[in-house]
C-alpha positions as CSV (number, residue, x, y, z in Angstrom):
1,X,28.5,14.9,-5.4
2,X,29.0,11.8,-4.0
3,X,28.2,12.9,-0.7
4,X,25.3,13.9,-1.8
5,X,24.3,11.2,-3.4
6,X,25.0,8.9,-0.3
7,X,22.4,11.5,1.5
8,X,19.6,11.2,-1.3
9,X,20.3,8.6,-3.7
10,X,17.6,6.4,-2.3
11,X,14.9,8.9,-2.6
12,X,15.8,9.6,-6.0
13,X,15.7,5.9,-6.9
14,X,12.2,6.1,-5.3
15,X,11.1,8.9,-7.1
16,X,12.3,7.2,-10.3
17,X,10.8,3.4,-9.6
18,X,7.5,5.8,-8.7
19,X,7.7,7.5,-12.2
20,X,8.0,4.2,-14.5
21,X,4.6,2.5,-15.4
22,X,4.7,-1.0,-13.7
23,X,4.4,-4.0,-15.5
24,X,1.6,-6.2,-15.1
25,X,1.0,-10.0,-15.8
26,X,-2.8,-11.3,-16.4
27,X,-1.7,-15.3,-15.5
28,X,-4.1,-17.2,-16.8
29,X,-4.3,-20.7,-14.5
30,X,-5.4,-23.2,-16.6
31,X,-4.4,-25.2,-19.4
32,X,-7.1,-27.8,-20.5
33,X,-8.5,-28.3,-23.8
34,X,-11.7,-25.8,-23.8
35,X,-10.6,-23.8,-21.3
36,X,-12.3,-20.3,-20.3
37,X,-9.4,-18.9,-19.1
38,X,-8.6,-16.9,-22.2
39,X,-12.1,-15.2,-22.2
40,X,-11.8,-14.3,-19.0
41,X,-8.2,-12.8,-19.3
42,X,-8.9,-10.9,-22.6
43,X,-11.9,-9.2,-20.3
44,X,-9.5,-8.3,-17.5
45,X,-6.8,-6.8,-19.7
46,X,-9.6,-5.1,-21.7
47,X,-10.7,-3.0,-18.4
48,X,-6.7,-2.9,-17.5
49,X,-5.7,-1.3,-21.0
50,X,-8.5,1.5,-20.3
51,X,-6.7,2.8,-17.2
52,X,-3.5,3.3,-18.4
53,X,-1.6,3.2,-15.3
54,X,0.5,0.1,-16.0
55,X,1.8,-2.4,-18.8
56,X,-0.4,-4.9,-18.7
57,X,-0.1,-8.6,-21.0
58,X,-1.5,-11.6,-20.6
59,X,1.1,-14.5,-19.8
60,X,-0.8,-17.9,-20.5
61,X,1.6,-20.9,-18.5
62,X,0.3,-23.0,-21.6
63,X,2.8,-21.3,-24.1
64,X,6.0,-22.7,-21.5
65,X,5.4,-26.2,-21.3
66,X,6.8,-26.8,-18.1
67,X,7.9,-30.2,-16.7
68,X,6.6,-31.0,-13.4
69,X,8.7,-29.9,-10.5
70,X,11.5,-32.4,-9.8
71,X,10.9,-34.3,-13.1
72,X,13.0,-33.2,-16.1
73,X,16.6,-31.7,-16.5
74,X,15.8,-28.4,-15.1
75,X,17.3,-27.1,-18.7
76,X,14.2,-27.0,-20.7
77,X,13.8,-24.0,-22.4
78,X,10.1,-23.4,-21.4
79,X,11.5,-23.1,-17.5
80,X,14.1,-20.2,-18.5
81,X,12.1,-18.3,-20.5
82,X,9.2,-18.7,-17.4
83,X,11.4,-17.1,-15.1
84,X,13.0,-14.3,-17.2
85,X,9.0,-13.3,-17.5
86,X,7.7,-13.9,-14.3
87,X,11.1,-11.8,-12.7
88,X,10.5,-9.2,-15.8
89,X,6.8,-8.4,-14.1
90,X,6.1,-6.1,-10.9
91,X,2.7,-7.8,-10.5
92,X,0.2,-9.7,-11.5
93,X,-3.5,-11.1,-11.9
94,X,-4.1,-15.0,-11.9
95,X,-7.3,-15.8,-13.4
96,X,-8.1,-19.0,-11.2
97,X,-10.7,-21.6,-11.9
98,X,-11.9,-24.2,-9.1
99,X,-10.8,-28.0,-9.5
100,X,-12.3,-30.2,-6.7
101,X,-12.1,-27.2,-4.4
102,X,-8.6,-25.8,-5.3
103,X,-6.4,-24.7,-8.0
104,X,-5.2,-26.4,-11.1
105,X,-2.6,-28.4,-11.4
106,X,-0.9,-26.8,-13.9
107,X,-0.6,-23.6,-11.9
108,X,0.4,-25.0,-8.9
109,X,2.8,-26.5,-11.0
110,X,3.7,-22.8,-12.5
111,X,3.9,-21.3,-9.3
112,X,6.1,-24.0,-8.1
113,X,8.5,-23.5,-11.1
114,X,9.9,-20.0,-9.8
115,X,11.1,-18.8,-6.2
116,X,12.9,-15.4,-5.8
117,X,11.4,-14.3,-9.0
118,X,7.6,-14.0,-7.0
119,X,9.2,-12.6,-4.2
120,X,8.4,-8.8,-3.0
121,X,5.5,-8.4,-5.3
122,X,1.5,-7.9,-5.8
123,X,-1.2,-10.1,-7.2
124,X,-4.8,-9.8,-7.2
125,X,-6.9,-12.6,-8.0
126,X,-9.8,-13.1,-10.4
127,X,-11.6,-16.5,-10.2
128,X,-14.5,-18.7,-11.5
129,X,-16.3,-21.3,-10.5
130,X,-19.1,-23.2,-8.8
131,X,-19.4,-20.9,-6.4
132,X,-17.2,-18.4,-7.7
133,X,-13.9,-19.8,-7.1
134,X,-13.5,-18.8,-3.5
135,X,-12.0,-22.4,-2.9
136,X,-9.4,-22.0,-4.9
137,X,-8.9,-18.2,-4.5
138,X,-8.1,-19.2,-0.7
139,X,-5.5,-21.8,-1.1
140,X,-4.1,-19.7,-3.9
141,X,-3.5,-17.1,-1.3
142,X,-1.8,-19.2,1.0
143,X,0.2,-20.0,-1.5
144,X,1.2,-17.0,-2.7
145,X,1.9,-16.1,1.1
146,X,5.1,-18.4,0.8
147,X,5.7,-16.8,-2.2
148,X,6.3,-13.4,-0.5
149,X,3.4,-12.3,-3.1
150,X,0.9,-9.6,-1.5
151,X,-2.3,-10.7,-1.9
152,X,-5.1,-7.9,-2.6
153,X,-8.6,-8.0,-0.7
154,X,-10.2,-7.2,-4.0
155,X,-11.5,-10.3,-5.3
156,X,-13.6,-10.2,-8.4
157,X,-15.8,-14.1,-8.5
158,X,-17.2,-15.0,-11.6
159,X,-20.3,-17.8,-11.1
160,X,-20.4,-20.5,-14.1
161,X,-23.9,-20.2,-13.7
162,X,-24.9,-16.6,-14.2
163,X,-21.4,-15.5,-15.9
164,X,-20.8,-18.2,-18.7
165,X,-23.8,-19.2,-21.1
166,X,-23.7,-23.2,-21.4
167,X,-20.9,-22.6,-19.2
168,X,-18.2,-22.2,-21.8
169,X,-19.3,-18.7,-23.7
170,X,-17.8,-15.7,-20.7
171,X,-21.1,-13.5,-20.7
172,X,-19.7,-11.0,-17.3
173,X,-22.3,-9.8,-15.4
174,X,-21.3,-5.3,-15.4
175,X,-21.6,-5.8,-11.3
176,X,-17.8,-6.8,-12.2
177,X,-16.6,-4.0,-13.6
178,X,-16.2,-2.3,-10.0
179,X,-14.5,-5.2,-8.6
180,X,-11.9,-5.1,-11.5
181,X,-10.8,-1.9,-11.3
182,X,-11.0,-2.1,-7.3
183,X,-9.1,-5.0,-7.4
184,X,-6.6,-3.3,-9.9
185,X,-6.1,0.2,-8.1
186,X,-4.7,-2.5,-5.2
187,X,-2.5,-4.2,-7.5
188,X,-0.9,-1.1,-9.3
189,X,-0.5,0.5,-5.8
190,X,1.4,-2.0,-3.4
191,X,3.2,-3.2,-6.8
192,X,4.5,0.2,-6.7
193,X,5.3,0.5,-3.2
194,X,7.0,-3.3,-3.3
195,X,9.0,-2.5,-6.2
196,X,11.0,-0.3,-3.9
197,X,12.0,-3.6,-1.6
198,X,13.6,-5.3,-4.6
């Protein structure tokens, strides 16, 4: 037997890591008193939930209360319990807004807060902004590069202007429904194929 299991136990591993449902986070990247951010995610996970190919929750940086990197202890609880859940997740989906033509703060803060837990997954991105978000989505991406986080092409771009009424109520044009579930067969599929590098 063990012979054997010197010969296959890596495909069976495989075959067992393929067979599990992954485990999705919907990141939602801002933290700002009237945020959108939660309007958005609760639309993303609502089209997620309907596929029913993964585990997918919402994971909002707001609830950790992270210090800024290099400021703090390093003890506080919020940072713990952030990395038992970002290393508990195969993948993920960061709902990005645009500040002065990059991301927020507070994520970059977030991102900043982990290392090995990112490394050897997938992440799409969903963003909103003047112009969609594409700013930010891009220096997210580079980001996420260092990371070792696969980036998917799939990029679903929400405009403040024809996608939020008075720019604060999440009105999605149905255009975006494709772009979603593109953007999520990408996600669930190199999530699954990563998970086999960690």
């Amino acid at each position: 037997m063990g012979f054997l299991n010197k010969l296959f136990g890596s495909k069976i591993k495989e075959e067992e890591t393929m067979t599990e449902k992954l485990n999705i986070g919907i990141i939602l990247g801002s933290t700002r008193q009237g945020r959108v951010s939660p309007q958005v995610g609760q639309w993303v996970k609502e089209i997620a939930d309907q596929r029913g190919d993964a585990n997918y929750e919402i994971v909002d940086i707001a609830d950790f209360n992270l210090p800024f990197v290099g400021e703090g202890t390093g003890e506080e609880p919020g940072l713990k319990a952030w990395s038992e859940k970002i290393n508990s997740l195969d993948g993920y989906v960061f709902i990005v807004q645009e500040y002065n033509h990059s991301i927020t703060g507070a994520l970059k803060n977030a991102l900043d807060s982990a290392r090995e837990e990112w490394n050897n997954k997938a992440a799409g991105i969903v963003s909103y902004g003047s112009v969609g978000g594409a700013r930010a989505a891009e220096h997210l991406r580079g980001i996420l590069g260092e990371l070792l986080v696969a980036d998917v092409r799939t990029h679903p771009a929400l405009s403040l202007f024809t996608d939020f009424e008075n720019f604060s109520e999440f009105k999605p044009a149905d255009l975006h429904l494709d772009n979603v579930n593109g953007m999520l067969d990408q996600v669930v599929a190199w999530s699954g194929a990563l998970k086999t590098l960690r």
